[in-house]
PDB file of N, H, CA, C and O in Angstrom:
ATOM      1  N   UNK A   1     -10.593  23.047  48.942  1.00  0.00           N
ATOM      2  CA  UNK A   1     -10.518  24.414  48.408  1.00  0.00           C
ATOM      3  C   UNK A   1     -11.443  25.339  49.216  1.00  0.00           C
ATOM      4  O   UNK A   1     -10.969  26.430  49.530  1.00  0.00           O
ATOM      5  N   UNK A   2     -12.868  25.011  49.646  1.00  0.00           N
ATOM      6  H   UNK A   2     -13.253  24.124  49.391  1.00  0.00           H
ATOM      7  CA  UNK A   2     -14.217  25.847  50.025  1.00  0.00           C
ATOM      8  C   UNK A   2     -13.039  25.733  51.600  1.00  0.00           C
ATOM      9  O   UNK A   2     -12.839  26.821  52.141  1.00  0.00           O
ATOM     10  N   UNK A   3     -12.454  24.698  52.141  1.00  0.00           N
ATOM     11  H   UNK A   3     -12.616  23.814  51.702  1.00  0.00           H
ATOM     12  CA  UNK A   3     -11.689  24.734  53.258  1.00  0.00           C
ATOM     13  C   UNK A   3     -10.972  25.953  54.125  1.00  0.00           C
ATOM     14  O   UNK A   3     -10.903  26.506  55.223  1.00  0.00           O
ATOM     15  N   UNK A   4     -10.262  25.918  52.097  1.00  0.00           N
ATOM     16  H   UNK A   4     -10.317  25.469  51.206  1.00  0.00           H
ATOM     17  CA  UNK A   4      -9.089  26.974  52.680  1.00  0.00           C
ATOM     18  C   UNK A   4      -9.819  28.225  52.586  1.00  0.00           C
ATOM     19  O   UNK A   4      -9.718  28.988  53.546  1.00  0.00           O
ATOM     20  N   UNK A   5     -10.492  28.548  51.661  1.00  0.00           N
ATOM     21  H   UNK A   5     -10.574  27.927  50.881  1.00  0.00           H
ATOM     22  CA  UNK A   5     -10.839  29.680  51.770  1.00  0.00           C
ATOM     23  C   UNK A   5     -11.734  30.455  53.357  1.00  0.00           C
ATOM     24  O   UNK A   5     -11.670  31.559  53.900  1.00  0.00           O
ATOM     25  N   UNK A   6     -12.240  29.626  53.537  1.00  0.00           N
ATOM     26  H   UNK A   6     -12.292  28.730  53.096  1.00  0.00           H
ATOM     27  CA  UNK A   6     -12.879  30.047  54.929  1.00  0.00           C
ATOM     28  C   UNK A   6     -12.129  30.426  55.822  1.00  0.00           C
ATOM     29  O   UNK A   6     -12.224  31.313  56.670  1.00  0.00           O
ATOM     30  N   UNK A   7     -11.313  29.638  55.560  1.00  0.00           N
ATOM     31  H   UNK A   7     -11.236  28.917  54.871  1.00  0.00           H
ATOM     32  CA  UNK A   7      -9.774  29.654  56.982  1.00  0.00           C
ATOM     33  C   UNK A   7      -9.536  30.677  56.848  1.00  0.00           C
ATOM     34  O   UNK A   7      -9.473  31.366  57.865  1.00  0.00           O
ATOM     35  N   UNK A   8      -9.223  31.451  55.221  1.00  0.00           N
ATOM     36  H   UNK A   8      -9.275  30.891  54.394  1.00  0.00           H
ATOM     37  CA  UNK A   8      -8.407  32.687  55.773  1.00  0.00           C
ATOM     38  C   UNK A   8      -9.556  33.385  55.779  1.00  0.00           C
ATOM     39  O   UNK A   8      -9.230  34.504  56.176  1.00  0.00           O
ATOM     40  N   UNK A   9     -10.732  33.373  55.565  1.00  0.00           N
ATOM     41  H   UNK A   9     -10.997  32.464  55.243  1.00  0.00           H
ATOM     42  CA  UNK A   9     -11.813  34.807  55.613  1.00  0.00           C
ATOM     43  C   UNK A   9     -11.975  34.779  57.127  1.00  0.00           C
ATOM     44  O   UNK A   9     -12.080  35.934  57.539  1.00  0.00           O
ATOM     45  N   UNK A  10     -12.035  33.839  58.143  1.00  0.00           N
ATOM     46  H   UNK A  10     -11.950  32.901  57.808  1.00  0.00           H
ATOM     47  CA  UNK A  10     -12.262  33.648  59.175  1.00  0.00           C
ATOM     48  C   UNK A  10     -11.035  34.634  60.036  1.00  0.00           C
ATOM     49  O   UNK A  10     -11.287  35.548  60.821  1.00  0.00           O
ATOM     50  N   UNK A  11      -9.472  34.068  59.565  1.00  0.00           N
ATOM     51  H   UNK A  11      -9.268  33.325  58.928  1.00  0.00           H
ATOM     52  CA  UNK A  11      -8.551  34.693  59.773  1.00  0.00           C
ATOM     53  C   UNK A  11      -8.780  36.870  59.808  1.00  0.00           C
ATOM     54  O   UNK A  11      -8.565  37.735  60.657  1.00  0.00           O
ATOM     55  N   UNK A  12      -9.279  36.866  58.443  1.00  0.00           N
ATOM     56  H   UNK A  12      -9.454  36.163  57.753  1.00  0.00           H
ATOM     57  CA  UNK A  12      -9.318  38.303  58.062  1.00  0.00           C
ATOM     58  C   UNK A  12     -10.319  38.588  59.009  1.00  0.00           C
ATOM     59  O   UNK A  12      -9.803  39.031  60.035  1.00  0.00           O
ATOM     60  N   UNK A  13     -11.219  38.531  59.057  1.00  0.00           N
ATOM     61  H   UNK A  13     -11.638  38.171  58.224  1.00  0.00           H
ATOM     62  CA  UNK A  13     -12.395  38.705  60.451  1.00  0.00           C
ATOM     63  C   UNK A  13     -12.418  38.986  61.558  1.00  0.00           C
ATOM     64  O   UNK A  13     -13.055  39.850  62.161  1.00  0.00           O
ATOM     65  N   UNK A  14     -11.228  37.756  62.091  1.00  0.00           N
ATOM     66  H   UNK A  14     -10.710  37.055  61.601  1.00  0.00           H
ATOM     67  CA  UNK A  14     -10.603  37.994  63.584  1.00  0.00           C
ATOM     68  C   UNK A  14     -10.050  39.070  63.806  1.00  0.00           C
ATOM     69  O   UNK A  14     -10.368  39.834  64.718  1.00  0.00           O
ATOM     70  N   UNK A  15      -8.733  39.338  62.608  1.00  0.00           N
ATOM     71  H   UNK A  15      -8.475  38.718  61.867  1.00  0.00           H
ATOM     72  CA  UNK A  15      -8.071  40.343  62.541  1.00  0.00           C
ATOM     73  C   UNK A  15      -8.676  41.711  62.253  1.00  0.00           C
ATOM     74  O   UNK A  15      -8.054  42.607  62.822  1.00  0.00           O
ATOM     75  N   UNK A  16      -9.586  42.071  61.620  1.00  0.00           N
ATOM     76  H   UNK A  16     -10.091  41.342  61.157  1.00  0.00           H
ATOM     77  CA  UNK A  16     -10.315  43.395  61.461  1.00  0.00           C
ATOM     78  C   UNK A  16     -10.910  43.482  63.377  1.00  0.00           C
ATOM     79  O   UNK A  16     -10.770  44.373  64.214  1.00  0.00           O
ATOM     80  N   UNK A  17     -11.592  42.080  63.449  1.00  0.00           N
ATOM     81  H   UNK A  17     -11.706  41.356  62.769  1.00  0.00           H
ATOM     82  CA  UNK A  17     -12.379  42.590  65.053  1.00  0.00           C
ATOM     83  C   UNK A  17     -11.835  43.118  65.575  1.00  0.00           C
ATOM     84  O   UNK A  17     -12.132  44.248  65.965  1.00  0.00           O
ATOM     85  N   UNK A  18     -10.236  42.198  65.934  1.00  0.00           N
ATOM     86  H   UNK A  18      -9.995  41.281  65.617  1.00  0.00           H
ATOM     87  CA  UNK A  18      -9.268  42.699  66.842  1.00  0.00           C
ATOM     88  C   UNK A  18      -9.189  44.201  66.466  1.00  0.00           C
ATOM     89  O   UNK A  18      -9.418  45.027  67.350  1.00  0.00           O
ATOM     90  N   UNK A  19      -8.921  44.552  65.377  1.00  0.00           N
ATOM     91  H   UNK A  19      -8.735  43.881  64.659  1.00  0.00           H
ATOM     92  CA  UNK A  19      -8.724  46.085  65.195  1.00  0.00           C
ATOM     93  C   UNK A  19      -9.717  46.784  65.641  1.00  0.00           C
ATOM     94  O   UNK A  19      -9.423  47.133  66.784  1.00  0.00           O
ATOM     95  N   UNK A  20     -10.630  47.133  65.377  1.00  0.00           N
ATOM     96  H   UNK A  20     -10.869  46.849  64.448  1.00  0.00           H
ATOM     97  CA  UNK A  20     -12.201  47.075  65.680  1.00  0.00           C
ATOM     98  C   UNK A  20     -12.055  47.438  67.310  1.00  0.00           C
ATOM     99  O   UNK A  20     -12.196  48.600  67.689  1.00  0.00           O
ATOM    100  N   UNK A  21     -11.770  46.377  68.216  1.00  0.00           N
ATOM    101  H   UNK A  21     -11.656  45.432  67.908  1.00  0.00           H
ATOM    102  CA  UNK A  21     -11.866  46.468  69.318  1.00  0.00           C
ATOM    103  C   UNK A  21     -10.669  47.363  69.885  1.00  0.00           C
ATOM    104  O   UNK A  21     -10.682  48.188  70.799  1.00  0.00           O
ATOM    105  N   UNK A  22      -9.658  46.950  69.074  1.00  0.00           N
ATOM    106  H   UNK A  22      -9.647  46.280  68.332  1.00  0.00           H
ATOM    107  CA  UNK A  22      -8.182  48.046  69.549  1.00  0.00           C
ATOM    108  C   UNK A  22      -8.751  49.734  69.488  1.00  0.00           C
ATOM    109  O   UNK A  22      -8.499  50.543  70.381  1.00  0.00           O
ATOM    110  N   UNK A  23      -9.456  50.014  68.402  1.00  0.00           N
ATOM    111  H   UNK A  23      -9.660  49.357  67.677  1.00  0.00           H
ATOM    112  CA  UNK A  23      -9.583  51.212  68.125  1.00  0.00           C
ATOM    113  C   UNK A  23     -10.384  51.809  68.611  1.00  0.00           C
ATOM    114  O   UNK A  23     -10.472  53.013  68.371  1.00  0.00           O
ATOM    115  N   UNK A  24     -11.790  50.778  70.001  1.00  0.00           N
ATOM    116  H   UNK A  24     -11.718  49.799  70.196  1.00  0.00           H
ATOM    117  CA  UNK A  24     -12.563  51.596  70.461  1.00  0.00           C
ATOM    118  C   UNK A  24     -12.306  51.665  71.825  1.00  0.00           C
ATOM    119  O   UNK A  24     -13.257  51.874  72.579  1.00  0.00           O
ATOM    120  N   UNK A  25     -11.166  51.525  72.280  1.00  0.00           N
ATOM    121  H   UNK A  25     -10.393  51.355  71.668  1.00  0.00           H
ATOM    122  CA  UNK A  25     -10.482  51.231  73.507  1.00  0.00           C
ATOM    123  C   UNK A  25     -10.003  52.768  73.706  1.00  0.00           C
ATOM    124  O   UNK A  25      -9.329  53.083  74.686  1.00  0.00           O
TER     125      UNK A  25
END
């Protein structure tokens, strides 16, 4: 369970950075 949850907070993370980095480009 503590598994999955990391997976996707990790997921959401990547995905905000990526945005993050898209948007200061």
């Amino acid at each position: 369970m503590g598994d999955f949850r990391i997976c996707i907070y990790l997921n959401v993370v990547i995905l905000f950075y990526k945005l993050v980095t898209f948007n200061m480009k």
